[in-house]
C-alpha positions in Angstrom: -5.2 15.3 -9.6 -4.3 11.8 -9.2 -3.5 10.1 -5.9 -0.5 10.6 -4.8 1.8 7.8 -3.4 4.9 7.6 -1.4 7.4 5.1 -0.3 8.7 6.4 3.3 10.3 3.8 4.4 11.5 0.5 2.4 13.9 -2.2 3.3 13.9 -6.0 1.8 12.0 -7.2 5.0 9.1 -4.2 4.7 8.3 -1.2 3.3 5.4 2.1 4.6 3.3 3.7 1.9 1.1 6.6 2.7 -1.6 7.2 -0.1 -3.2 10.9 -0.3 -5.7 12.4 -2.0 -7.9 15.3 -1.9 -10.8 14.2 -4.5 -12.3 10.6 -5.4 -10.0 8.8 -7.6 -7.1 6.2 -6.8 -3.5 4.7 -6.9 -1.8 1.3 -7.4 1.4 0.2 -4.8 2.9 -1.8 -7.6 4.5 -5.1 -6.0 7.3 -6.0 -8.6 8.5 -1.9 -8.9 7.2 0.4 -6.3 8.6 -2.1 -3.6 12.3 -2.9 -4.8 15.1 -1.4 -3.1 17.0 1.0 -5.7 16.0 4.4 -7.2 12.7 3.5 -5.7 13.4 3.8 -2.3 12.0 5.9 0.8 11.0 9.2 -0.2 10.2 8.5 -3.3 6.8 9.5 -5.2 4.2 7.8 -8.1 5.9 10.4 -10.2 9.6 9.5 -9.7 9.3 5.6 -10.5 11.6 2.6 -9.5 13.5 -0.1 -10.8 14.4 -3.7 -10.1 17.9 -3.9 -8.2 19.0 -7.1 -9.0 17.6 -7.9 -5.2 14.6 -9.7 -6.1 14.7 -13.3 -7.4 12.5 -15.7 -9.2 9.7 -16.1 -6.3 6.7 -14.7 -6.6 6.4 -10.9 -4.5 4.4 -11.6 -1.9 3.3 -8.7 0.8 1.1 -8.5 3.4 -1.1 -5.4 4.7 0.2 -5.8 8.5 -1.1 -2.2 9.7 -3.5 0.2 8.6 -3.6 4.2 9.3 -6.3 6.2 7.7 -8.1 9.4 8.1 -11.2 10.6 5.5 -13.9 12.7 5.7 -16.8 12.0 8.4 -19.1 13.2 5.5 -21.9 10.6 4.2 -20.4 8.3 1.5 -16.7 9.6 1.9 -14.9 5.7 2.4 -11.6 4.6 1.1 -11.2 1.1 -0.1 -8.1 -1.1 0.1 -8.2 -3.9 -3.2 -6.1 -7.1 -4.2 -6.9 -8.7 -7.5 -10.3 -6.7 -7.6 -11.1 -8.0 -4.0 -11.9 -6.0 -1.2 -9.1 -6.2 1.6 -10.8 -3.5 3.7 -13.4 -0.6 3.2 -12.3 2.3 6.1 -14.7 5.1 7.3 -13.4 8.1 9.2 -10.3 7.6 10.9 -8.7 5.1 12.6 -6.2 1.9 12.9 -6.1 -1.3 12.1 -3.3 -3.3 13.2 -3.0 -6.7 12.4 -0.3 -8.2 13.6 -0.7 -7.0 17.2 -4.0 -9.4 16.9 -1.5 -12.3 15.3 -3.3 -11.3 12.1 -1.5 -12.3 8.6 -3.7 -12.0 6.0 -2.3 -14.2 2.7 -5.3 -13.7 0.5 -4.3 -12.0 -3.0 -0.7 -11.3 -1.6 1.0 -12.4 -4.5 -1.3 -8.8 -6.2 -0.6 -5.2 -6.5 -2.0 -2.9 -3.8 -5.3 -0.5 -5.2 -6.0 2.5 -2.5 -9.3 3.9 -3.8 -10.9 7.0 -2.1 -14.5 8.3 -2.8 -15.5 11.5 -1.8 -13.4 14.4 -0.4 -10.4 11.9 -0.3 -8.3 11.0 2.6 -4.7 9.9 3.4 -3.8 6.3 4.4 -0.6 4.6 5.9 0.2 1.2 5.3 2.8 -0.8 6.9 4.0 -3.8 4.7 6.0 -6.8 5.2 7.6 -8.5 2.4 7.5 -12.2 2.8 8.7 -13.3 -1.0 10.3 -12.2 -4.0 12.5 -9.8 -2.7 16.4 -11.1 -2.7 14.9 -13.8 0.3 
């Protein structure tokens, strides 16, 4: 089974995704779909799909990772890794937080890219909280 993603909360200023899994595999937070307000909006799932709005504009979508939940099993070799553009953002072991911007933290780097959550192992669930900063009706 696939990774399952879902929007909880999204509004044009930021957007929560938690990403689950119970095997190694992974899913994409699509910038230019998965984060437009419309028939994509909070509660919806990978399987359900979203549209453009008419909200966003010609700017490039640009979103930063501004907290980090994540839980995974304390087993040997069980990680999940967070990816922009093929980069690594963050590789997370066990559970924990990461918070960002309560450290004045606004990471830029590949923001302009989709999101990959990859989890090896047993999987894992991970929450992120994302702020929209382009591209999205600003």
């Amino acid at each position: 089974m696939a990774a399952r993603k879902l929007i909880l909360n999204l509004t044009h200023y930021d957007a929560t995704v938690k990403v689950t899994n119970a095997t190694a595999d992974n899913a994409t937070i699509t910038l230019n779909s998965d984060l437009i307000l419309g028939v994509g909006g909070a509660g919806t799932s990978s399987d359900a799909g979203s549209a453009l709005d008419g909200a966003a504009d010609s700017n490039p979508f640009t979103v930063t990772i501004s907290k980090i939940l994540y839980s995974c099993a304390p087993v040997t070799g069980d990680s999940i890794s967070i990816t922009r553009n093929s980069l690594v953002v963050a590789t997370l072991f066990g559970s924990g937080e990461l918070d960002l911007s309560a450290k004045g933290i606004v990471d830029t780097d590949q923001a302009t890219h989709d999101i990959v959550v990859t989890f090896t192992g047993s999987g894992g669930t991970v929450y992120l909280k994302l702020k929209k900063a382009t591209g999205y009706g600003d």
